[in-house]
N, CA, C and O atoms as CSV, one atom per row, in Angstrom:
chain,resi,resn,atom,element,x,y,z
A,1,UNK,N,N,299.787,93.952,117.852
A,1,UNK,CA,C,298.995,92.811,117.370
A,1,UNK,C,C,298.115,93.274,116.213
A,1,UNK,O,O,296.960,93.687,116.321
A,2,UNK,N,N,298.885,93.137,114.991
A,2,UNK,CA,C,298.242,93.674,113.935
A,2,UNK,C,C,296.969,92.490,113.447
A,2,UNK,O,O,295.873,92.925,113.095
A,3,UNK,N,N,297.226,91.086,113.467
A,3,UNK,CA,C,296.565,90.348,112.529
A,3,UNK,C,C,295.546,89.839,113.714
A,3,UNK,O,O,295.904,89.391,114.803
A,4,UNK,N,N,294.190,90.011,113.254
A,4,UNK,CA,C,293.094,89.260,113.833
A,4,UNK,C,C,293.723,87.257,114.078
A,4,UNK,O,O,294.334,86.433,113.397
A,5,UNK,N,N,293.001,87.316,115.629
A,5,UNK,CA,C,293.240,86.049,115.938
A,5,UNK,C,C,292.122,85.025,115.312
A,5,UNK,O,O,291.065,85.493,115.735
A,6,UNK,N,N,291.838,83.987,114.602
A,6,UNK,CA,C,290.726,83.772,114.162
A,6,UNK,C,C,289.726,82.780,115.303
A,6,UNK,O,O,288.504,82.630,115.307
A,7,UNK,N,N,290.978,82.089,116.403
A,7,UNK,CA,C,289.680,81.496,117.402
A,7,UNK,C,C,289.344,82.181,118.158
A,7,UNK,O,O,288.320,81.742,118.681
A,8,UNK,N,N,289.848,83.695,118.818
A,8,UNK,CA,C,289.126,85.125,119.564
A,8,UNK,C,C,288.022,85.140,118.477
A,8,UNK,O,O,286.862,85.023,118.870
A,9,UNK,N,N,288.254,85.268,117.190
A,9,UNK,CA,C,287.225,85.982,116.858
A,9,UNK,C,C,285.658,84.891,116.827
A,9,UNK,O,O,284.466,85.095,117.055
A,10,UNK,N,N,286.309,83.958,116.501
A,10,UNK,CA,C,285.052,82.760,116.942
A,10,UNK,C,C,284.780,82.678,118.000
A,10,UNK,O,O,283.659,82.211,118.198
A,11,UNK,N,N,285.272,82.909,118.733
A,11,UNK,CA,C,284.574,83.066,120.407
A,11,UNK,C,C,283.732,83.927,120.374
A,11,UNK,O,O,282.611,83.752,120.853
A,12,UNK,N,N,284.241,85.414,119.599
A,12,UNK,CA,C,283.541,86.228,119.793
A,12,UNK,C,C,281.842,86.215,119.255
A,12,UNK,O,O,280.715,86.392,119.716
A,13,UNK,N,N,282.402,85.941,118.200
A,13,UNK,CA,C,280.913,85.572,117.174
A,13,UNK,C,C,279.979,84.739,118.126
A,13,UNK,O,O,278.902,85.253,118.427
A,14,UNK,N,N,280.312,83.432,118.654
A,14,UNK,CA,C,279.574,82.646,119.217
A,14,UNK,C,C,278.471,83.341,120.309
A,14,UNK,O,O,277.253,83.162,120.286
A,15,UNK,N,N,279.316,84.277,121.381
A,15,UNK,CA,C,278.837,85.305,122.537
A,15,UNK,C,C,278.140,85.915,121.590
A,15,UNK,O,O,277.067,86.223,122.109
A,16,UNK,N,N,278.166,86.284,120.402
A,16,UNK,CA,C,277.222,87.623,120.013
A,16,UNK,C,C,276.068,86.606,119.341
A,16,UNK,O,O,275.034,87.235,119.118
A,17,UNK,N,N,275.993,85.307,118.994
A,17,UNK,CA,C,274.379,84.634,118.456
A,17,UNK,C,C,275.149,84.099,117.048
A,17,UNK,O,O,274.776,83.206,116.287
A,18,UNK,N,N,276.590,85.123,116.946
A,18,UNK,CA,C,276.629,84.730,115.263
A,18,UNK,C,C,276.688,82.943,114.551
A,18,UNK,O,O,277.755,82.361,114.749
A,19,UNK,N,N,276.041,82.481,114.095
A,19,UNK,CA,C,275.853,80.994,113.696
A,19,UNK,C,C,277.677,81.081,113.294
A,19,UNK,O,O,278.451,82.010,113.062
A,20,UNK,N,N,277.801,79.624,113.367
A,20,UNK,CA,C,279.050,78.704,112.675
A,20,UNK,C,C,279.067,78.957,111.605
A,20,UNK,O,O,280.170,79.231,111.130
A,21,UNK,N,N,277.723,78.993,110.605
A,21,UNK,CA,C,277.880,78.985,109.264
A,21,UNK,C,C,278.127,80.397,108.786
A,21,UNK,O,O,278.050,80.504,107.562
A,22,UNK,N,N,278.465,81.748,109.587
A,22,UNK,CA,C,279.151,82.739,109.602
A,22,UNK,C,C,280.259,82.855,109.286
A,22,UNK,O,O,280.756,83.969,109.123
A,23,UNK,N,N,280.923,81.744,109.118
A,23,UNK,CA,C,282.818,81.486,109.427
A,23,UNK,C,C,282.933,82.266,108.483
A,23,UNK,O,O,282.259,82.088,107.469
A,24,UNK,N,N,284.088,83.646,108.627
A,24,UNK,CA,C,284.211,84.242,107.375
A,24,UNK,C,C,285.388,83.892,106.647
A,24,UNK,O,O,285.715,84.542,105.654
A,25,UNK,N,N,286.352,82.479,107.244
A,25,UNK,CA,C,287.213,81.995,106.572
A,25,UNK,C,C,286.724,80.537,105.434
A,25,UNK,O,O,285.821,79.701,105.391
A,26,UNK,N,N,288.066,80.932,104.558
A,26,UNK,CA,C,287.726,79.724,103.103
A,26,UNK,C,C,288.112,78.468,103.933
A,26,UNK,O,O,289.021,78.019,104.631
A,27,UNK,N,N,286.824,78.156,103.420
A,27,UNK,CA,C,285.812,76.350,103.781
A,27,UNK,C,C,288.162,75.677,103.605
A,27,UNK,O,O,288.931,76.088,102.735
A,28,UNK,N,N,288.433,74.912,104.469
A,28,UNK,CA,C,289.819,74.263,104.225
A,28,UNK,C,C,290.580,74.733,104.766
A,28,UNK,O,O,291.537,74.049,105.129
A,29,UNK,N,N,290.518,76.195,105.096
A,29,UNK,CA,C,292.168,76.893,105.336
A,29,UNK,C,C,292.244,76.630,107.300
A,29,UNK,O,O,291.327,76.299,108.051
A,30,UNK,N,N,293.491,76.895,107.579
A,30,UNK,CA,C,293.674,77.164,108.680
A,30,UNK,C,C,292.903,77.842,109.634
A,30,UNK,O,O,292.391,77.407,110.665
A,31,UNK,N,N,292.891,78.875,109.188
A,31,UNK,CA,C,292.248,80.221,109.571
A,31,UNK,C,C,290.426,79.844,109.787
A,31,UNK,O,O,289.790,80.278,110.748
A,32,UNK,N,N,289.739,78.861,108.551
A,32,UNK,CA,C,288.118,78.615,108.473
A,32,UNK,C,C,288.708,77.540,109.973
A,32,UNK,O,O,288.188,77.956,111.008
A,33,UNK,N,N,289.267,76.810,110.111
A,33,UNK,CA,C,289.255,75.706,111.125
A,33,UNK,C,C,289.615,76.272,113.009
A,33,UNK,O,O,289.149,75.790,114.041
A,34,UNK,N,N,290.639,77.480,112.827
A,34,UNK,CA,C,290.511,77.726,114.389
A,34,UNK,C,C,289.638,78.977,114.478
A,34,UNK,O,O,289.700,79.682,115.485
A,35,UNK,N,N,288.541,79.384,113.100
A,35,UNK,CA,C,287.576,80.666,113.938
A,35,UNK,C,C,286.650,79.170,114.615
A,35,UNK,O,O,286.588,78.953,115.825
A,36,UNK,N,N,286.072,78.375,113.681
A,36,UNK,CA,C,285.187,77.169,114.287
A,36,UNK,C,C,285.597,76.456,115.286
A,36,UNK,O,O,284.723,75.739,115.773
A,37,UNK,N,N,286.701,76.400,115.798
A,37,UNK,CA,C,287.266,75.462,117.147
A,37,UNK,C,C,286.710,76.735,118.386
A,37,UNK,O,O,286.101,76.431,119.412
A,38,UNK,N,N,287.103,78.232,117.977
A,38,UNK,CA,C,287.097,79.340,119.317
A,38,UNK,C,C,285.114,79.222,118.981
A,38,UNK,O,O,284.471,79.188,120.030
A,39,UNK,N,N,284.564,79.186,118.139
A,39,UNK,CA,C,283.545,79.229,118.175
A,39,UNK,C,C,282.479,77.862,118.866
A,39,UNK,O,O,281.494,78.051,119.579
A,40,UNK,N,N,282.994,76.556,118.432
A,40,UNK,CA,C,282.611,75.523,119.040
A,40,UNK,C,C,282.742,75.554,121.042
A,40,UNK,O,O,282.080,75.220,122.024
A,41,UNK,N,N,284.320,76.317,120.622
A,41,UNK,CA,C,284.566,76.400,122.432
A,41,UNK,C,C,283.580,77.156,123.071
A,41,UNK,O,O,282.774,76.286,123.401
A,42,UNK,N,N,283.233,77.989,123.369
A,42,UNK,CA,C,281.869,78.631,123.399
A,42,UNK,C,C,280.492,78.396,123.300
A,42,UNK,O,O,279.767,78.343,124.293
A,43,UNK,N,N,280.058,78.238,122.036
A,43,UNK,CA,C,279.094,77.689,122.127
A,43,UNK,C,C,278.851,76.409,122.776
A,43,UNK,O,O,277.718,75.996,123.023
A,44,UNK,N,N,279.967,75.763,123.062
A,44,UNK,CA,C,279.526,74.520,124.020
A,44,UNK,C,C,279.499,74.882,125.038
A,44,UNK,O,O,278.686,74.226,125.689
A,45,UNK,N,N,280.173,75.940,125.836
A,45,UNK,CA,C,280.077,76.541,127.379
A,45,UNK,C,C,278.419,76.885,127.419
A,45,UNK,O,O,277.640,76.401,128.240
A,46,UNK,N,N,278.169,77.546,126.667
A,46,UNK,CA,C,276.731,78.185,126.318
A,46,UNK,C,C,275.672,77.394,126.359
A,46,UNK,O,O,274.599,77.704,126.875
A,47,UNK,N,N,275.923,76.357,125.826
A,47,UNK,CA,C,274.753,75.028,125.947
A,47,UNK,C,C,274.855,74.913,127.276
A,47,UNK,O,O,274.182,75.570,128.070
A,48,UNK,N,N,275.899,73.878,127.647
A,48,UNK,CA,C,275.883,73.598,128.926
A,48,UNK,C,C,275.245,74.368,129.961
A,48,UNK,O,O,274.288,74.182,130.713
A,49,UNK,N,N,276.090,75.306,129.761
A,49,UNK,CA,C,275.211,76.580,130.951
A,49,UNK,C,C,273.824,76.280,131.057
A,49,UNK,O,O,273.266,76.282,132.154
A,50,UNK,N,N,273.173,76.000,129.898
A,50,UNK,CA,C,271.910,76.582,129.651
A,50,UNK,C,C,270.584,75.040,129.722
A,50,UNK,O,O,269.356,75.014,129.796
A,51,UNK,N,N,271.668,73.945,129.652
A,51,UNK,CA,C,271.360,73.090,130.525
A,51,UNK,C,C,271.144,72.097,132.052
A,51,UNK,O,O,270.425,71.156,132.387
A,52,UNK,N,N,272.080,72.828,132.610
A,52,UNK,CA,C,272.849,72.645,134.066
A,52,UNK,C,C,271.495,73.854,134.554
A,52,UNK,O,O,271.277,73.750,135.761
A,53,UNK,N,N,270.682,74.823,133.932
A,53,UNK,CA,C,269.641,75.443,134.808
A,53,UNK,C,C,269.825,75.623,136.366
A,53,UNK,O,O,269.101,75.086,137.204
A,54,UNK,N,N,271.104,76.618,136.690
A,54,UNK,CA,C,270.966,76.853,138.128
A,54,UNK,C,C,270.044,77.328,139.072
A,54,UNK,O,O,270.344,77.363,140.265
């Protein structure tokens, strides 16, 4: 698995604080649209969590 996955890596970013506006893909391409989908996925787990206050 040579080529970076770009929604792993938006997941990843999200777990580490890194903002959306981090995306290190060009604003249009494929690649800018599924790091922001793995990153949205996440950061919405993250909210939630953090609203649901167990």
């Amino acid at each position: 698995m040579s080529d970076p996955d770009p929604f792993e890596e938006g997941q990843r970013a999200a777990r580490k604080n890194i903002p959306a506006a981090a995306n290190p893909y060009r604003d249009g391409s494929e690649q800018h649209s599924l790091w922001a989908a793995g990153h949205e996925s996440v950061a919405g787990e993250i909210e939630a969590g953090e609203s649901e206050a167990s």
